[in-house]
N, C-alpha and C positions, 0 to 999 in steps of 0.2 A: 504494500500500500504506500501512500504518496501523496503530500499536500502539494498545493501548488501555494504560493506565499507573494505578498508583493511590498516591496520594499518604499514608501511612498517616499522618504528622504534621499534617494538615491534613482526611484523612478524604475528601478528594473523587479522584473521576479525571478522570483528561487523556487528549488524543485525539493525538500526535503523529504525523503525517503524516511518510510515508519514501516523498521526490518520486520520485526516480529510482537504481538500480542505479549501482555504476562505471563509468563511461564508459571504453570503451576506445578509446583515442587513436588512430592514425593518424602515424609519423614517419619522417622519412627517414632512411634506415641507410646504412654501408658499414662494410667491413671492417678494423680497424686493422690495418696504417698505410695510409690514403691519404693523397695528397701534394698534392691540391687538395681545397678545399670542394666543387666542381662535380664530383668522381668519385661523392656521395654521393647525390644529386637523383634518381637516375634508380631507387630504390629506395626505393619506398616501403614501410612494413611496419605489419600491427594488431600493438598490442601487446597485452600481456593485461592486463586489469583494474586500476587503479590504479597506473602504471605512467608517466611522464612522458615526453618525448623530450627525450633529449641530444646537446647538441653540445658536445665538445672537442677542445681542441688540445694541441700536447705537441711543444716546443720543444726541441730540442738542440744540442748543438755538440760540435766536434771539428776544433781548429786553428782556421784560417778558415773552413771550410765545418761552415755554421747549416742547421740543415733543422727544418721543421715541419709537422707529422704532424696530420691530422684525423680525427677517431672521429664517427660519429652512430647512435644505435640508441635501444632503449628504456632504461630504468633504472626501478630504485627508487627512492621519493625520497631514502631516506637518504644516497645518491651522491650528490645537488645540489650544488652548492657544495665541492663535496671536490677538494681540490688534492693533486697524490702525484709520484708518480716512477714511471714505467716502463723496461725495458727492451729496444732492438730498433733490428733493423740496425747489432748494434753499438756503441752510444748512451745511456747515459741519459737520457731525455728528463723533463724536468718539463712536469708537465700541471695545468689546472683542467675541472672538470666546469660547464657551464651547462645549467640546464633550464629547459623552459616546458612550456605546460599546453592545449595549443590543436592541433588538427588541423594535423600539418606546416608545424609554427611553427619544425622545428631546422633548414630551409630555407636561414637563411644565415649564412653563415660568416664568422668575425670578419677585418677589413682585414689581407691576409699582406701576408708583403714580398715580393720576386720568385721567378719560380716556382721549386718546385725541381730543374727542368735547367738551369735558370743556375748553380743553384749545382755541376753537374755539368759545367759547359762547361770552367773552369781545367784539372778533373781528363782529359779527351777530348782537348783540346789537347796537353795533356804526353804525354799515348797517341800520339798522333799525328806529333808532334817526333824521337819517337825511331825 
């Protein structure tokens, strides 16, 4: 496709070429809260037009037991780069948003620390104890 444009300070027109429509992306989803990057893989979604895939995570605590939570779906880009706070399971969790621009590029998930049934194990123990 193709505007034709006219330029009235200069008196001539232009041909501006318009390559291709929105690309709609292609990203892996799952539902907040999952507790591993690997529960999100297996869901892939289109998004709608203009639209990027994000991956975030969103860290919390309470006592000694740390839990982190991973989100992947579409967004807008004005989401990109947005760091915030949510709340769930109890938790405030602080989160940052990352996006990219490439067919099921939100694939992999930032280095965790141990899963979170380990962090579930002290608490199963003292269940158990008693």
């Amino acid at each position: 496709a193709f505007l034709i444009v006219l330029c009235p300070t200069i008196n001539r027109w232009f041909i501006i070429y318009t390559c291709c429509p929105p690309v709609s992306l292609f990203c892996y989803t799952c539902v907040f809260p999952a507790v591993s990057p690997l529960d999100c893989i297996r869901f892939p979604l289109k998004c709608p037009p203009g639209q990027l895939c994000l991956s975030s995570q969103a860290a919390g605590q309470k006592g000694d037991l740390r839990v982190v939570l991973y989100e992947k779906s579409c967004v807008l880009p004005a989401l990109c780069g947005v760091t915030g706070e949510k709340y769930a399971l109890g938790l405030n969790f602080t989160f940052i948003n990352e996006c990219c621009n490439t067919h099921l590029c939100n694939a992999a998930g930032p280095p965790a620390g141990p899963p979170f049934w380990t962090a579930l194990l002290p608490l199963l123990a003292l269940g158990s104890a008693r």
